[in-house]
C-alpha positions as CSV (number, residue, x, y, z in Angstrom):
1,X,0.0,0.0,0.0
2,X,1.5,3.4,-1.1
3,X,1.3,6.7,1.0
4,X,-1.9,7.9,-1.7
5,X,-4.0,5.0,0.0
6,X,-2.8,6.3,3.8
7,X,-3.4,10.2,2.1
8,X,-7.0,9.1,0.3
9,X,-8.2,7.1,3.9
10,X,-7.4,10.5,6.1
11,X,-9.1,12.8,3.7
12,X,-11.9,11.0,3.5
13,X,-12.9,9.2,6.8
14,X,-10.6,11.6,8.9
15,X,-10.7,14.9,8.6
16,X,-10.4,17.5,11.3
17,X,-8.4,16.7,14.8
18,X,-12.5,15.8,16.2
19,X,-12.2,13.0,13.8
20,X,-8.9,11.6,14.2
21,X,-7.6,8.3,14.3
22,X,-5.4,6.3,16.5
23,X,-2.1,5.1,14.8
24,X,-3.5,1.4,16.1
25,X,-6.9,2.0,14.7
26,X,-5.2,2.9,11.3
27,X,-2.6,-0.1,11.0
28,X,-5.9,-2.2,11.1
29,X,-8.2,-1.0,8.8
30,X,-5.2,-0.2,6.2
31,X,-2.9,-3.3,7.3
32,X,0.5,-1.3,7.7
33,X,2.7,-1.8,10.4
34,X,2.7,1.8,12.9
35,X,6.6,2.6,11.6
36,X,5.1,2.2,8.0
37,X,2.1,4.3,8.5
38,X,5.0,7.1,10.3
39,X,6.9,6.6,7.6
40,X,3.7,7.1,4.6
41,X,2.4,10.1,6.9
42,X,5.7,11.4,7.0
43,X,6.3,11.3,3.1
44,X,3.2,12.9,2.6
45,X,4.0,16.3,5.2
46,X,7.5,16.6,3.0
47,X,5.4,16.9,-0.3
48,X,3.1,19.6,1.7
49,X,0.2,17.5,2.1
50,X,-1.9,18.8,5.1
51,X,-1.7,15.6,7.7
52,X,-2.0,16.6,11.1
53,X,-1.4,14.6,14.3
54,X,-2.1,14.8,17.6
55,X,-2.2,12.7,21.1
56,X,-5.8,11.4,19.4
57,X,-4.2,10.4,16.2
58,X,-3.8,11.2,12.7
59,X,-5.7,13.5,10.5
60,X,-6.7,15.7,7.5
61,X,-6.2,19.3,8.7
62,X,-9.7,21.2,8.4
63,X,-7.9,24.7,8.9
64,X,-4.4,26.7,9.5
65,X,-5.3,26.2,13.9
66,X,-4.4,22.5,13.2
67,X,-1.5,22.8,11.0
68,X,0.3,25.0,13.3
69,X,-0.7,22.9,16.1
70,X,1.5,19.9,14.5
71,X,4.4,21.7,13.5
72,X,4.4,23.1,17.3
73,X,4.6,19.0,18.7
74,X,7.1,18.1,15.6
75,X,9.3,20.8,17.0
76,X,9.3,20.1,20.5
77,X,9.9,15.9,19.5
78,X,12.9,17.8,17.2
79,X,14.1,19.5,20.7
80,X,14.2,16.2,22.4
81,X,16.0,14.4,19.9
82,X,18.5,17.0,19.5
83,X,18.4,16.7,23.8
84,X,19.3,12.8,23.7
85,X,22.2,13.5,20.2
86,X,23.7,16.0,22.5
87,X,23.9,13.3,25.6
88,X,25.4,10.5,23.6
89,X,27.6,12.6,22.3
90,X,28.7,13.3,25.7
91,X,28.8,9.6,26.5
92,X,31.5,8.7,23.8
93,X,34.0,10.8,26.2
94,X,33.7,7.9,28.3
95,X,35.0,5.1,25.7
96,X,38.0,7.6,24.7
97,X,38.3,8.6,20.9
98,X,38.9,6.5,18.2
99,X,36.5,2.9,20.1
């Protein structure tokens, strides 16, 4: 299944964050595995398709309220991984340079 089945199933069962869907709840009814419908949903945001998510789910953004929403919880997950790079950087002091 390609990421215009994931895009076609938001837009047309999900759309608005009232309506959203669990990543669970989506595996099921389109048979992906959850890093494969991350990975689709994911795809889809880089070509500027309008998927939202939230702690409810995925969904097709209604209005600009929701997109912004999503960008604010992609950059805080962004500020936490660049948290835990910055920490294992600092661990490699500990096995000495060049192990």
């Amino acid at each position: 299944m390609n990421k215009q089945n994931v895009y076609a199933y938001l837009e047309g069962n999900c759309r608005g964050r009232r309506r959203s869907i669990t990543s669970q709840r989506l595996e099921q009814k389109l048979n992906l595995s959850g890093n494969e419908i991350r990975r689709q949903v994911n795809a889809l945001r880089r070509e500027g398709e309008p998927i939202a998510s939230s702690g409810n789910g995925y969904f097709y953004v209604e209005n600009a309220a929701e997109v912004y929403a999503t960008i604010h919880g992609l950059k805080k997950m962004r500020r936490g991984l660049d948290a835990a790079i910055e920490g294992l950087e600092m661990a490699l002091a500990r096995f000495g340079e060049g192990s």
